[in-house]
C-alpha positions as a LaTeX table, in Angstrom:
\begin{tabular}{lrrr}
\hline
Residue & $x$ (\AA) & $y$ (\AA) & $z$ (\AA) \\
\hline
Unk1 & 14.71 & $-50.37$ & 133.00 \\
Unk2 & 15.88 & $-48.21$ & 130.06 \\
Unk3 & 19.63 & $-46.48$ & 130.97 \\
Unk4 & 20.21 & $-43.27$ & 128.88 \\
Unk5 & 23.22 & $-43.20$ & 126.76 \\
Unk6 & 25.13 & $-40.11$ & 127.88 \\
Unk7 & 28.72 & $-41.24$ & 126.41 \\
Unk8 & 26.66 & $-41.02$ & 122.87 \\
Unk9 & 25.84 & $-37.44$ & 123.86 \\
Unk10 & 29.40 & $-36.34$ & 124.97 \\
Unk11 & 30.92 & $-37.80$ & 121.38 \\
Unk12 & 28.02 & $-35.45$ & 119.16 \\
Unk13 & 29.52 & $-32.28$ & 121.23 \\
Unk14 & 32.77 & $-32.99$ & 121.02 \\
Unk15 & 32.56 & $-33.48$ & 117.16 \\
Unk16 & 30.98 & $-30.13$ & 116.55 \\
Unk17 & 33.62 & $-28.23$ & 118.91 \\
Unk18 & 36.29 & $-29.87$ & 116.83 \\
Unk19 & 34.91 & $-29.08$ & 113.60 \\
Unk20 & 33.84 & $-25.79$ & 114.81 \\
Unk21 & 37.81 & $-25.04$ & 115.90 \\
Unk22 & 38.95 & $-26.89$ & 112.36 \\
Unk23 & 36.68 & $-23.91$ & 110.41 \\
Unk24 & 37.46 & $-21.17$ & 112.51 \\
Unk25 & 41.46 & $-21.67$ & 112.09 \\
Unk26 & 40.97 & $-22.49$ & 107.78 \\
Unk27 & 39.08 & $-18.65$ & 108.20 \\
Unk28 & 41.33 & $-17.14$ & 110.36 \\
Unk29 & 44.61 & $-18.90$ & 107.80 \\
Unk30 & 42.64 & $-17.83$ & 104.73 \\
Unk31 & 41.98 & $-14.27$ & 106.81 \\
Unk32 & 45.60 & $-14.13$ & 107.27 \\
Unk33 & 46.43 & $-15.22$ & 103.60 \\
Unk34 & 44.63 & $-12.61$ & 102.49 \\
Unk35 & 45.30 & $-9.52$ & 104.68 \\
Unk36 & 48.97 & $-10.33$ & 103.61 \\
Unk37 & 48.39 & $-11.07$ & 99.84 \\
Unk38 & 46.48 & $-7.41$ & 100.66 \\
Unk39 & 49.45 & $-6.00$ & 102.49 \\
Unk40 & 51.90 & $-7.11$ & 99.21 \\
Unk41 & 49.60 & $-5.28$ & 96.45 \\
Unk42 & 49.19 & $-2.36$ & 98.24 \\
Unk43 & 53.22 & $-2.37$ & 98.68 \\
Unk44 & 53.39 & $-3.03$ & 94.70 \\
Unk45 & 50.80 & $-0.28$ & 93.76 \\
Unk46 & 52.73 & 1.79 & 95.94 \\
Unk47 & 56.24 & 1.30 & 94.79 \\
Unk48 & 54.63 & 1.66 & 91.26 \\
Unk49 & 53.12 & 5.05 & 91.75 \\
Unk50 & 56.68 & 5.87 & 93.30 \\
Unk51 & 58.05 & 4.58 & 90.31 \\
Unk52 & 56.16 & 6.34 & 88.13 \\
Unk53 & 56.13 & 9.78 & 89.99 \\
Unk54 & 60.24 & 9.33 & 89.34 \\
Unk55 & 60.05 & 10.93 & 85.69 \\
Unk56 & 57.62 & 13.60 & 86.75 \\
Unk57 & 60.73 & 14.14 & 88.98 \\
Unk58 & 63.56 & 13.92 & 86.57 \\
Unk59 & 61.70 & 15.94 & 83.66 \\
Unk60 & 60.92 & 18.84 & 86.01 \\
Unk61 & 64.60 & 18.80 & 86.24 \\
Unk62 & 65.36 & 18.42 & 82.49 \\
Unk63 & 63.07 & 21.34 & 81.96 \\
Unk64 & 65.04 & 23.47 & 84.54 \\
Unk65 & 68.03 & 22.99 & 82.81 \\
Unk66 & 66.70 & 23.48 & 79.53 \\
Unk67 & 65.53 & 27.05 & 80.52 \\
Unk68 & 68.87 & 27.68 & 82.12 \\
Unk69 & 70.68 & 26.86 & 79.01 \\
Unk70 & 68.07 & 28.89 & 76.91 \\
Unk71 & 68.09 & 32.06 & 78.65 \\
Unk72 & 72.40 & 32.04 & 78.96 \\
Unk73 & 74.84 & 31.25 & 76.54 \\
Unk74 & 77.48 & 29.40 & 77.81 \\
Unk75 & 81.34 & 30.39 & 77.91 \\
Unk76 & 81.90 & 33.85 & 79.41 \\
Unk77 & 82.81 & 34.90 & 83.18 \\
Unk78 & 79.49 & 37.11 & 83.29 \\
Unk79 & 77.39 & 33.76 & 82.09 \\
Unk80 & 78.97 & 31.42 & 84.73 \\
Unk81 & 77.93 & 34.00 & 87.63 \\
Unk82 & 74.44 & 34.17 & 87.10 \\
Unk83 & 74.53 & 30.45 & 86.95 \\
Unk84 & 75.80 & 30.23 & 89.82 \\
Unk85 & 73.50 & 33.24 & 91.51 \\
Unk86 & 70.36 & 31.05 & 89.92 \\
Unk87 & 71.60 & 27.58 & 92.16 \\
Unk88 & 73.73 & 26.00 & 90.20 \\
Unk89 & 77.37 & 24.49 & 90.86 \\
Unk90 & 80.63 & 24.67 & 88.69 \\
Unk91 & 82.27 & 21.77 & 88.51 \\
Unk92 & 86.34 & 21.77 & 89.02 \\
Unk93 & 86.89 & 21.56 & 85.55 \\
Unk94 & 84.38 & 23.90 & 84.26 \\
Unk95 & 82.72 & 22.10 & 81.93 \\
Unk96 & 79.47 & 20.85 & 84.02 \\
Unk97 & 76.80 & 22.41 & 86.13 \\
Unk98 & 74.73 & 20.87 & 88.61 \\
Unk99 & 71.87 & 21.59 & 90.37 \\
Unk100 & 69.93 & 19.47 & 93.05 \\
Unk101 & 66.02 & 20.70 & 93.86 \\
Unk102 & 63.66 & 18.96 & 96.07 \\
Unk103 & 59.68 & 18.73 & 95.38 \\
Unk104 & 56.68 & 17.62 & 96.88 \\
Unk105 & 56.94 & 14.68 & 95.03 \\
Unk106 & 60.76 & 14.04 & 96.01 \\
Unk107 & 63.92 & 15.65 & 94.69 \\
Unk108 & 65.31 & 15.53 & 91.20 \\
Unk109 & 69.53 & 15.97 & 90.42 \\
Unk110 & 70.24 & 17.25 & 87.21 \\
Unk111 & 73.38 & 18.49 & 85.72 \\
Unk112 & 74.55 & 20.04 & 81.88 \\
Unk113 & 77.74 & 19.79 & 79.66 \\
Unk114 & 79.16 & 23.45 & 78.87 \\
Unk115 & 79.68 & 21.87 & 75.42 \\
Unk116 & 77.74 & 22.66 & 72.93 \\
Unk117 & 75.09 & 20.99 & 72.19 \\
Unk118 & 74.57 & 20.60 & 75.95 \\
Unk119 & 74.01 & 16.83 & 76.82 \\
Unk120 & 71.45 & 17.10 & 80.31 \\
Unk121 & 71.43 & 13.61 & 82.84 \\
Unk122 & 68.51 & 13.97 & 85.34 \\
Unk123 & 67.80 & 11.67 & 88.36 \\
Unk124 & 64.49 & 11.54 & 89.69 \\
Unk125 & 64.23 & 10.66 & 93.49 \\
Unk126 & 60.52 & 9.51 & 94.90 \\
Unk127 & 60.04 & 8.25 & 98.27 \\
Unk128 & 57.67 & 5.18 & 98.55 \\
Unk129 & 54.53 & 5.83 & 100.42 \\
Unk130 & 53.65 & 4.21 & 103.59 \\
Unk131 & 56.94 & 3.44 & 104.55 \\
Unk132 & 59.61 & 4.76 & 106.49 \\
Unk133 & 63.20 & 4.96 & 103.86 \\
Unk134 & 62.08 & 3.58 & 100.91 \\
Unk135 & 63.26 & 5.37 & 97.99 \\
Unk136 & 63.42 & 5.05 & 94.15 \\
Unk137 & 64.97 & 6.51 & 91.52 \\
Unk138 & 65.52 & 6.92 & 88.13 \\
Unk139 & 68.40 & 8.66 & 85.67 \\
Unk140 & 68.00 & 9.82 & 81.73 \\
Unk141 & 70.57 & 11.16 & 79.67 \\
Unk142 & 69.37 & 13.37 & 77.02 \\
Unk143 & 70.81 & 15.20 & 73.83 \\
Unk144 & 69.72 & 18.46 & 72.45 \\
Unk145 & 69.50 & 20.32 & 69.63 \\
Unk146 & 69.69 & 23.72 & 68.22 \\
Unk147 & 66.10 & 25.08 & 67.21 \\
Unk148 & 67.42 & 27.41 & 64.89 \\
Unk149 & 65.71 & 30.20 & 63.59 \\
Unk150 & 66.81 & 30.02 & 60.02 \\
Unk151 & 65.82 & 26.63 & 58.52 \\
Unk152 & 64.49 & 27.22 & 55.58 \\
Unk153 & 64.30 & 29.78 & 52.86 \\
Unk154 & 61.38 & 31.54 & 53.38 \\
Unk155 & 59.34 & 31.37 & 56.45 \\
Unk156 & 55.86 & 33.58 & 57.51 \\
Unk157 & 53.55 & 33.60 & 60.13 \\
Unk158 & 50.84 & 34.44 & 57.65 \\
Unk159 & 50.17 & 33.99 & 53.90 \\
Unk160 & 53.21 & 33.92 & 51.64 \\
Unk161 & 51.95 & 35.17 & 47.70 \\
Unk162 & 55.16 & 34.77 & 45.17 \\
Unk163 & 53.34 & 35.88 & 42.26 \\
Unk164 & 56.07 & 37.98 & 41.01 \\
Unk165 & 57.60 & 37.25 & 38.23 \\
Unk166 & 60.73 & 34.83 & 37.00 \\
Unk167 & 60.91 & 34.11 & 40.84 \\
Unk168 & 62.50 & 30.97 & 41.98 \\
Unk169 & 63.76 & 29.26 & 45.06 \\
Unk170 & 66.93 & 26.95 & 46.00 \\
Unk171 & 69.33 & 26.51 & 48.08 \\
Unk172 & 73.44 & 26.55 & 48.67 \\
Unk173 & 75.67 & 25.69 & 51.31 \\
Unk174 & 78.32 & 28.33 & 51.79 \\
Unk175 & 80.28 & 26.04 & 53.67 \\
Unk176 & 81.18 & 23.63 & 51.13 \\
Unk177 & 80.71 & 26.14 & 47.85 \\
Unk178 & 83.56 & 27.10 & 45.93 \\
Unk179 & 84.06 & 29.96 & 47.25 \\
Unk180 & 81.73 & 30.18 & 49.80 \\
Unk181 & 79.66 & 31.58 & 47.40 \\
Unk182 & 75.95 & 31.13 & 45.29 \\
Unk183 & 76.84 & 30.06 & 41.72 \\
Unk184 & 74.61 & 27.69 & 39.55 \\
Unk185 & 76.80 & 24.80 & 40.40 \\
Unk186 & 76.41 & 25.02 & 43.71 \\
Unk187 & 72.55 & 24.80 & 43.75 \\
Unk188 & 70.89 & 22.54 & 46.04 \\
Unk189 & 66.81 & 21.75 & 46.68 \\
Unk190 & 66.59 & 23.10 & 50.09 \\
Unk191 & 64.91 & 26.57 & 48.85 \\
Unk192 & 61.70 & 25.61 & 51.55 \\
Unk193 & 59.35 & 27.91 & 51.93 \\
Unk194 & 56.65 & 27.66 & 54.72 \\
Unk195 & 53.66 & 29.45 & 56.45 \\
Unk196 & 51.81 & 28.86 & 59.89 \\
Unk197 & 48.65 & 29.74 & 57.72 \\
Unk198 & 46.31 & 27.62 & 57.71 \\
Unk199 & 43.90 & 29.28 & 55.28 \\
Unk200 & 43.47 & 28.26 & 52.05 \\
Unk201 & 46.12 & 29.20 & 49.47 \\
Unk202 & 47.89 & 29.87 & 52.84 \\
Unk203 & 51.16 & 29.14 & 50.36 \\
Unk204 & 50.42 & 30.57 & 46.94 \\
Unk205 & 53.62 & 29.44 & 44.61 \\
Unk206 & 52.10 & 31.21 & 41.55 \\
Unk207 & 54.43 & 30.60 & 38.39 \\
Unk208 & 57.39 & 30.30 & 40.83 \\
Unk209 & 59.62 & 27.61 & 40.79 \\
Unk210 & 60.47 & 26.21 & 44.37 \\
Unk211 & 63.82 & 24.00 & 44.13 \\
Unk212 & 62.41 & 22.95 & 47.61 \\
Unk213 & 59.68 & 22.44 & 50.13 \\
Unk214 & 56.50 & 23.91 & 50.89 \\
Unk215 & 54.58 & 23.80 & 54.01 \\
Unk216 & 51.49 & 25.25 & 55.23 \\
Unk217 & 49.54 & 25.22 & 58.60 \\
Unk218 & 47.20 & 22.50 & 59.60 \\
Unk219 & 44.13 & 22.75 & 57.05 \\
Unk220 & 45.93 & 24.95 & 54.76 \\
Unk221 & 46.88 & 24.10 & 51.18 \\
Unk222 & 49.47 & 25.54 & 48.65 \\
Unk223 & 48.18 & 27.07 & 44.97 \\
Unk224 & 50.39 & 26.41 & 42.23 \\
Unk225 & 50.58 & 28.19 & 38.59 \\
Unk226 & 50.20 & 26.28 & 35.01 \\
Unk227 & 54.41 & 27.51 & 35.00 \\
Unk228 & 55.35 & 27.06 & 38.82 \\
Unk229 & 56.37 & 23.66 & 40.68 \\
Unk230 & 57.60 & 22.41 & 43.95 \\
Unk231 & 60.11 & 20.08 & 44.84 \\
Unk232 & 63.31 & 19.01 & 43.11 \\
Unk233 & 64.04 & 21.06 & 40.15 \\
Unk234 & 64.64 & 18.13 & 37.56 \\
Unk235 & 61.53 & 16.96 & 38.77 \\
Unk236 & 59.48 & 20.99 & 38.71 \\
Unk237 & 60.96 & 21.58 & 35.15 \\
Unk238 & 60.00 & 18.44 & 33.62 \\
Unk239 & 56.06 & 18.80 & 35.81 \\
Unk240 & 55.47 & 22.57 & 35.57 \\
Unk241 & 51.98 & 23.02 & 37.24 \\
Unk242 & 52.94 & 20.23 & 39.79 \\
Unk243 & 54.41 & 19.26 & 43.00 \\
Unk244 & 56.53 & 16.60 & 43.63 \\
Unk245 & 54.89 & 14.15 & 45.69 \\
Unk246 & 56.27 & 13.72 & 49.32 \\
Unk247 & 57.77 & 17.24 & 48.99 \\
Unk248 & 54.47 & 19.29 & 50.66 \\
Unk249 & 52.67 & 19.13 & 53.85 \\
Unk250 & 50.21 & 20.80 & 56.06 \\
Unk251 & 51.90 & 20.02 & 59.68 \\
Unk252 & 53.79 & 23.26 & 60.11 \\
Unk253 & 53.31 & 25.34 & 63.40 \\
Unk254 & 56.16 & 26.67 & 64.85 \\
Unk255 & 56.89 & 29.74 & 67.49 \\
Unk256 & 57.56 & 33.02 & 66.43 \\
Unk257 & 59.50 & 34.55 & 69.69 \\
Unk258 & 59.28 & 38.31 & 69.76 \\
Unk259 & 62.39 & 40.30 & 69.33 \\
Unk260 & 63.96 & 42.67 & 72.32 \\
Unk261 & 65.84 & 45.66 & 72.08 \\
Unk262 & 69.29 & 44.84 & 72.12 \\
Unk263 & 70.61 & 46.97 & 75.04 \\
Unk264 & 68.98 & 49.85 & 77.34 \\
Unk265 & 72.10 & 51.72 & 77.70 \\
Unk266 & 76.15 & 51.92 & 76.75 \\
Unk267 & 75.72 & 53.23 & 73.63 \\
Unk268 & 76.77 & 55.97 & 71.23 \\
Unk269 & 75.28 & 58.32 & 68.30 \\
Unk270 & 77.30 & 56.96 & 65.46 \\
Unk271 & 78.31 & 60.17 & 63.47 \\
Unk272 & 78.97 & 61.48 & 59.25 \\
Unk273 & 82.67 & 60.04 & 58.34 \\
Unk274 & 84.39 & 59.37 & 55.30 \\
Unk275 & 85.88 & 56.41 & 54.45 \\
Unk276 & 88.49 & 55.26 & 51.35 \\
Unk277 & 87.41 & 59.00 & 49.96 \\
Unk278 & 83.39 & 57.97 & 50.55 \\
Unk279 & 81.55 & 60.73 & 52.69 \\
Unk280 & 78.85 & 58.68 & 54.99 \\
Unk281 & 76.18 & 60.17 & 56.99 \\
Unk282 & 76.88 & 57.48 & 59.78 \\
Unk283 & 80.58 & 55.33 & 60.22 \\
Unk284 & 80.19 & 52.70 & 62.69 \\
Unk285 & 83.01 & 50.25 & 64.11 \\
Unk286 & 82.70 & 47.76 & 66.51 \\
Unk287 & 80.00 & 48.53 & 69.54 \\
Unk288 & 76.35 & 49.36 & 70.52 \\
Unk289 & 74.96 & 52.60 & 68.40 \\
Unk290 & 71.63 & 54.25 & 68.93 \\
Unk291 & 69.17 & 56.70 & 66.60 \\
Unk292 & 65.53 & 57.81 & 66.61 \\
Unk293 & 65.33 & 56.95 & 63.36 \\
Unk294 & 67.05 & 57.20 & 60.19 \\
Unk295 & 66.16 & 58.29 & 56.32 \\
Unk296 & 68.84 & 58.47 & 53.86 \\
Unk297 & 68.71 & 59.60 & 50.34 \\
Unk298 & 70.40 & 60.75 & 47.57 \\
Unk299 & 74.36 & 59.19 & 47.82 \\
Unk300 & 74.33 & 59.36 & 51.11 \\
Unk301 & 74.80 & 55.87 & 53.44 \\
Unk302 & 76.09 & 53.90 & 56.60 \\
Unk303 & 79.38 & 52.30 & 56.51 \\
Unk304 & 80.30 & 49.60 & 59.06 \\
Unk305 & 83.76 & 48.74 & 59.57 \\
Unk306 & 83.88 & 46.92 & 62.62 \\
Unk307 & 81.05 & 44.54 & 64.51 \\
Unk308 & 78.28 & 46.71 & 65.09 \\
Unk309 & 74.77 & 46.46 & 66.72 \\
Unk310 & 72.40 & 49.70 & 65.16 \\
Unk311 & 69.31 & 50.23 & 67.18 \\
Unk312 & 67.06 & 52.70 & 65.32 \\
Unk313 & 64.04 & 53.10 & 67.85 \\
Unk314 & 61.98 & 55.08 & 64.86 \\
Unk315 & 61.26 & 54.22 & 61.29 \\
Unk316 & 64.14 & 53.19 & 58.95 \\
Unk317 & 64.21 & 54.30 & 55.39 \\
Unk318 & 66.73 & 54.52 & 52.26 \\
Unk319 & 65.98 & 55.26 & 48.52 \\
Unk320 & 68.18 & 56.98 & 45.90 \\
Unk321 & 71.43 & 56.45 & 45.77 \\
Unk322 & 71.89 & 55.83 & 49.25 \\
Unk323 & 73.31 & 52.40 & 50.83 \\
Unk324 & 74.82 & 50.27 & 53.37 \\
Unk325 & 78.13 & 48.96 & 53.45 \\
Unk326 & 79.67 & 46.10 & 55.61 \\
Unk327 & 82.97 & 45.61 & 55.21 \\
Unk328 & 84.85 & 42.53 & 54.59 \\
Unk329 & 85.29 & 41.47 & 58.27 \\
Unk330 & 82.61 & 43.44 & 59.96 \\
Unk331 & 79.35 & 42.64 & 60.75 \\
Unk332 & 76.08 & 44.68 & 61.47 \\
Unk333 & 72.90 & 43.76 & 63.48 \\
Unk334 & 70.06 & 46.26 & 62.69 \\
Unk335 & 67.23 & 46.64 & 64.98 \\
Unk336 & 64.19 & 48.27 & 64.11 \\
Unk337 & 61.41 & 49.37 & 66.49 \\
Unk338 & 59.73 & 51.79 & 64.39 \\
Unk339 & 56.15 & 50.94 & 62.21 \\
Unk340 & 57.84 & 51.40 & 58.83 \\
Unk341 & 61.46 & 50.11 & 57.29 \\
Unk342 & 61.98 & 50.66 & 53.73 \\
Unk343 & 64.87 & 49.37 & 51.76 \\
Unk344 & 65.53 & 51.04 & 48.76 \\
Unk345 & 68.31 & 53.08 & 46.49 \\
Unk346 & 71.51 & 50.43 & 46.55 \\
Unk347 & 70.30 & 48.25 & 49.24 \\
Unk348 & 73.07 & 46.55 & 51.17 \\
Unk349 & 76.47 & 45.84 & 49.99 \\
Unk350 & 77.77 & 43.02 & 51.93 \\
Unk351 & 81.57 & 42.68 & 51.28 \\
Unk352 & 82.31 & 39.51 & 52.78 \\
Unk353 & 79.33 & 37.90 & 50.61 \\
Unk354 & 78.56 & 36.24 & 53.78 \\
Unk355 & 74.56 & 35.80 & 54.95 \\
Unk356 & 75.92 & 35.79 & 58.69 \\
Unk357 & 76.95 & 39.56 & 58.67 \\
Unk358 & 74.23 & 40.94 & 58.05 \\
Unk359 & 70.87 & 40.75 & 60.31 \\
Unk360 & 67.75 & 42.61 & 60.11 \\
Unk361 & 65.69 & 42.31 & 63.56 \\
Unk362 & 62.41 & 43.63 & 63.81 \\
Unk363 & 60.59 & 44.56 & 67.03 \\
Unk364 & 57.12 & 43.89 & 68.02 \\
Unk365 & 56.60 & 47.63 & 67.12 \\
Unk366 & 57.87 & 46.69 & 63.26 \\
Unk367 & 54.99 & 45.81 & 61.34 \\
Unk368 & 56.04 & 46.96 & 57.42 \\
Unk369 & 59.24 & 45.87 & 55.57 \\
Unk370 & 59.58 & 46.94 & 52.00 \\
Unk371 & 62.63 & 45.77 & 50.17 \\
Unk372 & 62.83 & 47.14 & 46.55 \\
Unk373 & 66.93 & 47.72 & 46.70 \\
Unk374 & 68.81 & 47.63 & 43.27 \\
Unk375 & 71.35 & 45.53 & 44.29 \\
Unk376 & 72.00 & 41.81 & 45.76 \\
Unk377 & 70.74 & 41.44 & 49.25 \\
Unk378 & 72.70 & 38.72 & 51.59 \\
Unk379 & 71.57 & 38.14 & 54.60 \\
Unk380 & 69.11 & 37.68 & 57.43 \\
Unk381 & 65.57 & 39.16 & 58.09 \\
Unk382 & 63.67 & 38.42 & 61.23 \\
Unk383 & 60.40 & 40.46 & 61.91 \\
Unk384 & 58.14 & 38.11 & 63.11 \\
Unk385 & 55.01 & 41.16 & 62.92 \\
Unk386 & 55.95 & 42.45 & 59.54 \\
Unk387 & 54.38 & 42.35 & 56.56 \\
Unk388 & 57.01 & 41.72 & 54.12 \\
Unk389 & 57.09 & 43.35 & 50.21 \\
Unk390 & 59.37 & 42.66 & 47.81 \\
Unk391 & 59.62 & 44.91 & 44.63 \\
Unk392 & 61.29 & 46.47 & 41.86 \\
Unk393 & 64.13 & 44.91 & 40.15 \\
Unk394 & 63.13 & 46.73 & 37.25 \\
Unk395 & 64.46 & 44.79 & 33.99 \\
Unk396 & 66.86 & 42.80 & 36.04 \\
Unk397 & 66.09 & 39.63 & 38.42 \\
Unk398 & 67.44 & 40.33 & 41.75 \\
Unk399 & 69.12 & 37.97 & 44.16 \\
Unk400 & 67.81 & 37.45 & 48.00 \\
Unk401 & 70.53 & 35.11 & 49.05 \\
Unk402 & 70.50 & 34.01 & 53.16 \\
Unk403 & 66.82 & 33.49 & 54.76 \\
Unk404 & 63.90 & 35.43 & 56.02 \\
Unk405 & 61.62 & 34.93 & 58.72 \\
Unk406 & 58.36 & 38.00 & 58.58 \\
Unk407 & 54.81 & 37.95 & 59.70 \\
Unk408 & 53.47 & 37.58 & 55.77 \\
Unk409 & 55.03 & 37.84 & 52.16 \\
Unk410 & 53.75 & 40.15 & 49.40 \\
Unk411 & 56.14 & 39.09 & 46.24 \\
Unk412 & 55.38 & 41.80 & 43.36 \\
Unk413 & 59.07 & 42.10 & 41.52 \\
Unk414 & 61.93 & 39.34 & 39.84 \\
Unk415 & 63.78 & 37.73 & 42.83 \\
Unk416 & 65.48 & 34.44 & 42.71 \\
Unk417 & 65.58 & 32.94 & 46.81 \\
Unk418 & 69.21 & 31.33 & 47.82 \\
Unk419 & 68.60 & 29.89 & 51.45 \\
Unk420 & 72.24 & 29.66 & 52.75 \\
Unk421 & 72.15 & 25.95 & 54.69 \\
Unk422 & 75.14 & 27.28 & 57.11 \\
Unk423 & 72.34 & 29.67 & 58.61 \\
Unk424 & 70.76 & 26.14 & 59.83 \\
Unk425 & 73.62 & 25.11 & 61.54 \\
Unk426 & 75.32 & 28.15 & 63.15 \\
Unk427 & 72.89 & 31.35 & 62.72 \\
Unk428 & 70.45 & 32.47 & 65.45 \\
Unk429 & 68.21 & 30.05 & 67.38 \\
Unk430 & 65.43 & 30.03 & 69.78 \\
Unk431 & 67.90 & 27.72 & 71.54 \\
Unk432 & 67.78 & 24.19 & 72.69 \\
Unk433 & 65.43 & 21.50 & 72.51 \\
Unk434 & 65.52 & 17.78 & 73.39 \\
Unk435 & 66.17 & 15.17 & 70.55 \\
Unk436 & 66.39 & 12.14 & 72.15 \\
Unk437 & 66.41 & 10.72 & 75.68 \\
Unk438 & 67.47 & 7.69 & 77.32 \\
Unk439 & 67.11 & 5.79 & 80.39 \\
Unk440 & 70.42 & 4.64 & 82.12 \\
\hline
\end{tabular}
């Protein structure tokens, strides 16, 4: 009689109900492993795009204040109101302003020095997604710059021809001169000249000699005579036909910003006056002056005694014996909205011999400048839509000391270019721009 083995049954079952349990809990640990290796990726991807959206933060903050600081200058009652009307908080001791904004992103905090150049810290605050108070940040501390508007000698939207004659280009610091005066001795190779054209010949140097650098658009190029040069003038006098390696380039591009009218109101009609026994068909002193236009001939001429801004809505012409005189401590700003400015008869007698007090300004409107006076012009020109023409000089090689900025250059007459370096450092500007930035 056979007897059936059930204990050998009840072992097999229990076996595979232990082994079944032993697999299910490694897949439900390795499960678990997982969803939580999972859980702490998705927390570091997340914290990273936090991280990350931080100086998207902080820079639309940076950029805020830049445009603050741009569109103000700092230091007057007037100045700090409409800082304060646009958001932005005086500290006690008047010398910062701060600013807090929130975004979709998060919020940014970002405050300015009153000292010039400003110095801008911005703190970028981005909340960590998929959780509840997580937040990170990040601060940078950056320094600016002024973007001046006078950098070099010569400057042109479009094509710059200097194919006068006995022309030549260099450079002086009037800060450090003897004097504060051009002389010989004084010289320095800083006469650049540069065009956003990037045309061939954009730059054509012709038998000039530049005591400097030249610079033409992307894909221009510059055209040099068998007796003209560029770069330093040992080097240009002992290469004529040449330019001095390292000392040209085809990277420039920079923004011409249009010029305004100076005021829309609070001014007067400057009127005829005599002055030290000179009769003057217009005497101005210190304030804001308006004409339609203005043509002077014969010995008549302007006279500025004090500081003076001239806006001549019309066209602006002198020939003859007419001319302009600034005296020793004045200053004059000339705008021009008219088509047509023409500088003739005895130019513009600058007293003080300094570039700085004397500006030419150009509207939009302004698209012809013709300079042709008889005497030494020093000074500033900036008419970004004008094409500019120097002539005449006659027997006698004129001198164009202080910098110009114009929409092209038409050279036809003996000039000899002194850029003023001072003009970098403390003439106009299109403001401030970041130089460097760091992360605290």
């Amino acid at each position: 009689m056979n007897i059936p083995n059930y204990s050998s049954k009840k072992n097999c079952g229990g076996s595979a109900l232990i082994a079944t349990i032993v697999i299910t809990g490694v897949i439900g640990f390795s499960l678990a492993g997982y969803l939580d290796y999972s859980k702490s990726q998705n927390r570091s991807v997340m914290r990273s795009l936090a991280w990350n959206s931080t100086i998207a933060v902080l820079e639309a903050g940076m950029e805020e204040a830049l445009a603050q600081i741009n569109v103000t200058v700092l230091g007057t009652e007037d100045e700090r109101e409409r800082y304060r009307r646009n958001g932005w908080e005086v500290d006690r001791s008047d010398a910062v302003y701060r600013k807090t904004r929130t975004l979709a992103e998060g919020y940014y905090e970002v405050e300015f020095t009153k000292a010039q150049p400003p110095t801008i810290t911005a703190t970028g605050y981005a909340k960590v997604p998929l959780t509840s108070d997580s937040i990170l940040k990040r601060t940078v501390v950056c320094t600016t710059i002024r973007d001046g508007l006078f950098t070099k000698g010569m400057v042109a939207k479009g094509v710059i021809d200097m194919n006068g004659n006995n022309v030549q280009s260099d450079s002086f610091d009037s800060e450090t001169a003897p004097g504060g005066v051009y002389s010989a001795g004084a010289a320095k190779n800083n006469g650049d000249i540069a065009t956003n054209a990037g045309v061939a010949n954009g730059l054509n140097v012709g038998q000039a000699d530049v005591y400097g650098h030249g610079a033409t658009g992307p894909g221009g190029s510059i055209a040099v005579g068998a007796n003209g040069g560029v770069g330093e003038k040992a080097w240009v006098l002992a290469n004529q036909g040449k330019m001095q390696p390292g000392w040209t380039s085809s990277d420039m591009n920079v923004s011409f910003p249009d010029v305004s009218a100076p005021f829309s109101g609070g001014y007067s009609t400057p009127a005829a006056g005599t002055v030290d026994g000179v009769d003057y068909a217009f005497v101005l002193n210190s304030g804001q002056y308006q004409l339609s236009s203005v043509s002077l001939s014969g010995s008549k001429g302007i006279y500025v005694g004090g500081n003076a801004k001239l806006y001549v809505t019309g066209d602006f012409s002198m020939s003859g014996m007419s001319q302009i005189v600034i005296g020793s401590s004045a200053t004059l700003n000339l705008y021009v909205g008219g088509a047509n400015t023409s500088i003739g008869g005895n130019g513009i007698a600058n007293v003080s011999q300094k570039a700085c007090s004397f500006a030419y300004w150009g509207l939009p409107t302004n698209t012809s400048l013709k300079f042709s006076g008889n005497g030494t012009f020093i000074g500033t020109i900036y008419a970004p839509n004008a094409a500019f023409t120097l002539g005449g000089g006659g027997n006698n090689t004129q001198d164009f000391i202080g910098s110009s900025v114009t929409g092209s250059v038409t050279m036809n007459g003996k000039f000899n270019f002194h850029y003023d370096e001072l003009l970098g450092r403390i003439g106009a500007s299109r403001g401030f721009v970041v130089s460097s930035w760091n992360e605290i």
